[in-house]
N, C-alpha and C positions, 0 to 999 in steps of 0.2 A: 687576837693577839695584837696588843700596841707594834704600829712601824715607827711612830715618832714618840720619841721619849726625851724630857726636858728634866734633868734633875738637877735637887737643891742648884738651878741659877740664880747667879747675883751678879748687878753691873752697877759699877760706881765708877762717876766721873769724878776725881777728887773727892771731895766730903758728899758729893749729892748720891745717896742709892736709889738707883731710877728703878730695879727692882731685886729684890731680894727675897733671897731662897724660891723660887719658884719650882713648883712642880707641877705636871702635867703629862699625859698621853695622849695620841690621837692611833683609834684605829678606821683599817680600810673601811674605804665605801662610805664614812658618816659626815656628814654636812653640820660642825662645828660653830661656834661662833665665843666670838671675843667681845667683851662687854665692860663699862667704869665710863669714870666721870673724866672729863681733861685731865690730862696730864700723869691719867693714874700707869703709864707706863707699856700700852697697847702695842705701840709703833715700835715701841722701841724692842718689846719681844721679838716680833717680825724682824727687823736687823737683827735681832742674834741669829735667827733662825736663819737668815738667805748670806750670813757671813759678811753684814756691813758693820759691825760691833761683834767681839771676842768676849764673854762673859767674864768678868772678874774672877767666879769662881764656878763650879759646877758642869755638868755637861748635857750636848744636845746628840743623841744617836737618830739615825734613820736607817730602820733594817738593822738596829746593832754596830752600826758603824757610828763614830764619833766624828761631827762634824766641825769641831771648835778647833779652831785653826785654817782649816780652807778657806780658798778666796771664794765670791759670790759667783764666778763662773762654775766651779765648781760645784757649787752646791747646784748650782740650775742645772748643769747635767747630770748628775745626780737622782733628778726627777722635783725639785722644786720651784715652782714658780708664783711669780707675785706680781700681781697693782700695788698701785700707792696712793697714801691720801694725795698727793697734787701728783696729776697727772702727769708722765714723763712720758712723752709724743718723741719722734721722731718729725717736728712740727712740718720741714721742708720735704719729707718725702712723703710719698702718697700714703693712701689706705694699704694699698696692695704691700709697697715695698716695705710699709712698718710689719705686716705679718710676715711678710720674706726673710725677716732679720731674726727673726727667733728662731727658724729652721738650721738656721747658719750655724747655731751652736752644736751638732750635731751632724756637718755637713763628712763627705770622705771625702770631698776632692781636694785638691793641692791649688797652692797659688800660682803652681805653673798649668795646673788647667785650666784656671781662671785665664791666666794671662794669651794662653797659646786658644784657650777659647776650643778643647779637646770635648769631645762626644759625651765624654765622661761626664765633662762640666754641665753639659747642654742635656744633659737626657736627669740629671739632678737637679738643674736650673725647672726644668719643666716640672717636675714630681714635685717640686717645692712649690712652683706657681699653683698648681693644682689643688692641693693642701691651706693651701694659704685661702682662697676663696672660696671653697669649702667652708671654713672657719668665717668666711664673714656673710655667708649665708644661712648660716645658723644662730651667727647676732643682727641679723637683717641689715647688714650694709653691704651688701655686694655690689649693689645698684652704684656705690660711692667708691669701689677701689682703684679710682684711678684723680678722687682728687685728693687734693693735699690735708695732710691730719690738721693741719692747723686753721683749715678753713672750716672742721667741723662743726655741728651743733655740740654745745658740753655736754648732752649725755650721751651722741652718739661718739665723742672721742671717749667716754667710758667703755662702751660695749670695745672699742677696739682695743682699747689695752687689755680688754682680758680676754680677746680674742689673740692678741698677743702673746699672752703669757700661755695662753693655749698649747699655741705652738711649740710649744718646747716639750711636749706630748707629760706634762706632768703629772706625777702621782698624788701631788698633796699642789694643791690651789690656794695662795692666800689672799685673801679680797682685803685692802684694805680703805674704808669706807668707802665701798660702790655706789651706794646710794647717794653720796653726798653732793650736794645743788642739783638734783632733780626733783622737776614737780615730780606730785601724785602721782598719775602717768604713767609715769615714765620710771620712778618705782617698783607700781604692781610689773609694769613689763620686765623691769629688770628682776624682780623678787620669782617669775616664773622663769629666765632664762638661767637663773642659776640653779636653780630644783633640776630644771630638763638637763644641764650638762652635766652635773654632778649626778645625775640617775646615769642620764644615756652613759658615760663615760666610767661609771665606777671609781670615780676619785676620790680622794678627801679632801673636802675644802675644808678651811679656817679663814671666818670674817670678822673683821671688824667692823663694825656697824653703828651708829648712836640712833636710828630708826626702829626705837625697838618694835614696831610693829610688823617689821621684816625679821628680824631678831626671831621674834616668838614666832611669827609663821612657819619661818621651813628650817630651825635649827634643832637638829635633833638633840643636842646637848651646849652647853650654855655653860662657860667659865666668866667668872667675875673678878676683874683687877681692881685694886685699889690701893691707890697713893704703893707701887709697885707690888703690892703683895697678893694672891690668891685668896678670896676670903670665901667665897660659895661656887659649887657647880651641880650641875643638874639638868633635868628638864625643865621647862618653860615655865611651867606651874609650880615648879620647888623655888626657883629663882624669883617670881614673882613675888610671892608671898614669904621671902628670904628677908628679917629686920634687919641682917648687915649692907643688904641690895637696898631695901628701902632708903636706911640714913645714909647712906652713900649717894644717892640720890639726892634726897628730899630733906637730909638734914636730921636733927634729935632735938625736939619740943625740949 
């Protein structure tokens, strides 16, 4: 049974429709992917989805509930979380206290136990510390969470935003382009860390990707955008051999 359902969406800025009518579901457990050429309107799904853009027309449920209209805090409590094509660090604070901020959204203490510095705050301060570098032991930066995100290597400030987005213990993961400016490398590395958390953890991701050789490796189903509209989905090898995928692509002799 679908938890994310996207129906007949459409989003227009003035005269431009960045995408129109779309439809789609994602169900539990499956490791997704989002696929088209520039511009065909990728990103801009994703903002409907985490409530940074309110769709023109149509709607987005999770679990049955409608989520067009909440703010993007909301939606992240909710169970969804996201990267971004340009990275958004917390540049001045460390490794550690960028994973610390995501737990915040879900914290129970009060600003008076922050302030008064109460047991409460302190035994929650801890369980978060401990959580948090967990998660960066599992994208292999733990060695680094005490220096600052903006001092990192760019793919290891990848692995922490979605060690980031982790934290917010999400149900549904959106990657958007992980892979993007890393070598080889540092791909295959990242193209198993997303297999392992999305197995170990039973979530649903949804990535955007233009690597399709990570694409077709570990997505078990494949949606295709173009110039905003849905034109093929499938497995790897229906999408490959798909002639709307091709000339969207490679163009029409």
């Amino acid at each position: 049974m679908a938890f994310l359902e996207v129906e007949n969406m459409s989003l227009e800025f003035g005269g431009v429709k960045a995408c129109q009518n779309v439809n789609f579901s994602l169900e539990p457990g499956i490791l997704y992917g989002l696929i088209g050429p520039n511009g065909a309107g990728k990103s801009t799904i994703f903002n409907v989805l985490t409530g940074i853009y309110a769709p023109t027309r149509g709607d987005v449920r999770l679990g049955g509930e409608s989520l067009v209209g909440k703010k993007p805090f909301e939606i992240a409590q909710k169970g969804i979380g996201r990267t971004f094509q340009n990275i958004r660090l917390f540049k001045e604070l460390t490794v550690l206290e960028n994973v610390m901020t995501s737990f915040y959204s879900s914290s129970h203490t009060t600003l008076a136990d922050m302030v008064f510095q109460t047991k409460k705050f302190s035994s929650e301060e801890d369980e978060i510390r401990v959580k948090s570098l967990e998660l960066l032991d599992v994208m292999g930066i733990k060695d680094l969470s005490d220096v600052p995100a903006g001092g990192l290597p760019y793919g290891k400030q990848r692995k922490l935003e979605i060690a980031r987005a982790l934290g917010l213990n999400p149900k549904l993961l959106l990657l958007d382009e992980p892979a993007a400016g890393l070598n080889p490398a540092e791909t295959r590395e990242l193209t198993n860390l997303i297999r392992d958390i999305q197995k170990a953890r039973n979530i649903t991701v949804l990535l955007i990707e233009h690597d399709m050789g990570l694409v077709m490796n570990i997505c078990e189903k494949i949606y295709v955008l173009v110039q905003g509209q849905l034109v093929c989905e499938g497995v790897a090898d229906v999408i490959q051999n798909d002639k709307r995928v091709i000339e969207a692509y490679l163009g029409v002799d």
